[in-house]
Phi, psi and omega in degrees: 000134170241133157274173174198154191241132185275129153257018160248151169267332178303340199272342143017276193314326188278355188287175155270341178208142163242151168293131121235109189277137167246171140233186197303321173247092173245148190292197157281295219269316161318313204288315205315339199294328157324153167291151197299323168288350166276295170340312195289312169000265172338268209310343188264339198253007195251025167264301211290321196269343186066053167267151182232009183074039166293160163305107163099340129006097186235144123246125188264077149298124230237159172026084179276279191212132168040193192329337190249127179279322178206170187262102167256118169255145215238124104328123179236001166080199176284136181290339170317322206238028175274147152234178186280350183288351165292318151331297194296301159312346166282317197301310180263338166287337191253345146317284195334283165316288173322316203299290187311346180276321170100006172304117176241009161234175175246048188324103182251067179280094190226138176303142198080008204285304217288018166258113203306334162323314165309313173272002170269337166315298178319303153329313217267280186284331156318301196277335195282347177275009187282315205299168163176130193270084232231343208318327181229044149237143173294176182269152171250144201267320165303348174301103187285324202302120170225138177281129218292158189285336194226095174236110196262139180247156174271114168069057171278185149224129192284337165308303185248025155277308188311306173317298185316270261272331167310306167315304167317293170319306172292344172307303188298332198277315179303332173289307169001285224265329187293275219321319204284139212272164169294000182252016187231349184212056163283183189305305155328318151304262252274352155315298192303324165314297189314294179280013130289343202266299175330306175296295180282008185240318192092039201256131183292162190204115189244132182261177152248069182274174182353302200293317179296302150356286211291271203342334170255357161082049181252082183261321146345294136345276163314336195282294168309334181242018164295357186250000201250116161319347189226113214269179219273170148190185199240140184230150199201087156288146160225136150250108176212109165324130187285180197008042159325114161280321194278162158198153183212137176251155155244112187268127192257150180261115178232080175267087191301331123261130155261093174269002156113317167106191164298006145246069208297172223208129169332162169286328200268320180289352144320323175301132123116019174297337178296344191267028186259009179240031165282346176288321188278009192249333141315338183275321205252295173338262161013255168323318132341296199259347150246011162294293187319329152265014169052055186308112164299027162218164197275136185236130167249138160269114179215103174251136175256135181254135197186154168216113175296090169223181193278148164168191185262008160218058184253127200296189230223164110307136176099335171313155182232126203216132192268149173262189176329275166306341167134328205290172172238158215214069158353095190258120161221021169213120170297343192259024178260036201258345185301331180296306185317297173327278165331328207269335172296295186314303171352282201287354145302302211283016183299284154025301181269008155058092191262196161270314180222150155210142180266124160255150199220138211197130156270072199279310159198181212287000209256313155333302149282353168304297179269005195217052149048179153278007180228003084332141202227129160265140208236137154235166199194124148277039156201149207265330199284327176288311176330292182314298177308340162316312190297285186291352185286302186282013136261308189312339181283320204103024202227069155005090157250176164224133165281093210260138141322135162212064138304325201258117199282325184287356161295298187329302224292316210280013176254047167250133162295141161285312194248028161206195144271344167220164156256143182274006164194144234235355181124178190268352217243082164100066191241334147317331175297277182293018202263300188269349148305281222305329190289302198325312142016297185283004194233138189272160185287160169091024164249128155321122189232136182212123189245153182205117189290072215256000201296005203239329220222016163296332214227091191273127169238018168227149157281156214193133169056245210244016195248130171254169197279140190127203186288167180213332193056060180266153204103344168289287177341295185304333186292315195270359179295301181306308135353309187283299179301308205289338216254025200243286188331000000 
């Protein structure tokens, strides 16, 4: 996909379908920026049909004039009350609606565009309306979609359409690799996915396998991934610049199937379990999009790879399993294994001494118990990351809450009779104690941040810019933050 940023509207015409957004008190003089014979279109037909520009609001004036088949128009609601994720979302719908048509080039006219935020917004949905997970479908001879080749916006900025249109692509790549099944991506594949990624960004890579793991005593890890014929490892991309003063690692949860372990997981909580390696693969997204924005910091990528399964040599409830940093770790639940996973990578990735590091992890269901499906939870032992955190992820569009770990008497229950933690702490404020339980792993005085996306991997009805499947959500905000830090 290519943007171009237009500054004349006669150049319009030539387009297949053009875009526009209004908002509710919009004139005659909004439509006009169009060429005049569509405008008079536009202005006739948008009485007749009673569209009013609500928010999220679409109409389709169909076969307008000469080359442009048809006119889509966006509701943006009150302007007092726009936020940017309303950019983003005009973007793919009225991308979206071209796509579904077979339309390849694109026409965008939305106020604000020449503000560069606006127009990564603008990027963003544009490019996320392009997606579609197709790998395994036959082809359909009915099938219109096709995604346009072009898309020009009126008065855009080409910096930050471009941006948008990068960001997205890692989003499109991360969903790529969630949607792909466990007999198609174990931890052995996503090594291989990782050092292709390595290869083509120019990025260093370093693995860990089994033998190398036990020897440094990443038994947290190993553990989890003892009953799975394809043993565990630890993958560690860097991207560095030259003269990076900054650096942040992202630590990915890459459980590529969770069947729950000999604490095995109903059959039906199995379904969308391949999707349970969305923390490394939003983490390898990332790391993408920011080799590709040529980021001025330095980024560690740390993924622990692993497949929870059942077998004669799959660790037990009851196992005492020591990790990476020294602490020991009680098990009494295998299907508690995303922490255990997580408690290695941490304390490796402390090893590289970041500024910060954010981990990204479907770690549990207690998350969504309290946060819906479309919201995510974000914890931090430091309230100035917490926040950037916060602002990364309205400028995205991607919803978190900052849930507390305060509560010393949640803390007392990840205490062992026989260790130093237990890995999983009760059903009551389990998220919480999900994320005590990391904190363990981080040494102190490195800013930390964990987000908690198990509610909000997986879509299963579509909604805004997300169709059913992986959504990678969470990138956008890592790399909003990302973006500030190595800029700001």
């Amino acid at each position: 996909m290519k943007f171009e940023v237009l500054g004349d509207a006669s150049k319009i015409s030539g387009r297949k379908v053009l875009g526009m957004t209004l908002f509710e008190d919009f004139t005659k003089d909004d439509i006009n920026v169009m060429p005049s014979s569509l405008a008079a279109l536009t202005w006739m037909y948008i009485p007749r049909e009673k569209f009013k520009a609500k928010k999220d609001k679409v109409l389709v004036i169909p076969l307008a004039d000469g080359e442009v088949c048809s006119i889509v128009l966006f509701g943006l609601g009150k302007k007092d009350e726009a936020t940017p994720d309303d950019y983003r979302r005009a973007a793919f719908a009225i991308t979206r609606q071209a796509a579904s048509r077979g339309a390849e080039t694109v026409a965008l006219a939305i106020p604000g565009a020449q503000d560069r935020a606006v127009s990564r917004c603008i990027g963003e949905g544009a490019a996320l309306a392009c997606y579609r997970f197709e790998k395994y479908h036959e082809q359909d001879p009915d099938d219109s979609f096709v995604a346009p080749s072009a898309i020009d916006v009126l008065h855009g900025n080409q910096d930050g359409l471009e941006e948008g249109r990068i960001i997205a692509g890692g989003q499109c790549y991360a969903r790529d690799l969630a949607n792909e099944p466990g007999n198609v991506i174990n931890p052995k594949t996503l090594e291989g996915f990782a050092r292709a990624l390595a290869e083509e960004k120019g990025l260093a890579v370093s693995v860990l396998q089994a033998d190398e793991l036990e020897k440094r005593g990443m038994n947290a890890l190993l553990a989890v991934g003892s009953g799975s014929a394809t043993p565990p490892r630890l993958i560690h991309l860097t991207y560095d610049p030259k003269g990076a003063a900054k650096s942040a690692a992202i630590v990915g949860k890459g459980l590529t199937f969770d069947s729950g372990g000999l604490s095995l997981k109903p059959a039906d909580s199995m379904l969308t379990m391949k999707g349970d390696k969305t923390g490394a693969c939003v983490a390898l997204g990332a790391i993408k999009a920011a080799a590709e924005l040529r980021l001025p910091i330095k980024l560690h990528v740390i993924v622990g790879a692993a497949e929870n399964m059942p077998g004669g040599r799959a660790y037990r409830p009851d196992d005492v399993i020591r990790a990476y940093n020294g602490k020991t770790i009680e098990v009494n639940n295998t299907d508690a294994e995303g922490r255990l996973t997580l408690a290695d990578a941490l304390a490796y990735a402390c090893e590289q001494k970041p500024d910060a590091i954010i981990d990204i992890a479907t770690l549990t269901g207690a998350c969504a118990v309290a946060l819906g499906e479309t919201t995510a939870g974000l914890f931090s032992n430091d309230d100035k990351l917490a926040q950037e955190m916060l602002d990364a992820s309205c400028l995205s569009g991607e919803p978190f809450w900052r849930l507390p770990m305060s509560d010393q008497n949640l803390r007392k229950k990840l205490k062992s009779p026989i260790a130093d933690l237990v890995n999983a702490a009760g059903r009551y404020g389990g998220a919480i104690t999900a994320a005590m339980f990391l904190e363990n792993f981080v040494e102190k005085g490195i800013p930390w941040c964990h987000l908690d996306i198990a509610a909000t991997d997986f879509v299963k009805e579509p909604y805004s810019y997300y169709i059913k499947g992986a959504s990678a959500f969470g990138i956008r905000s890592i790399l909003s933050y990302v973006i500030e830090k190595a800029r700001g």
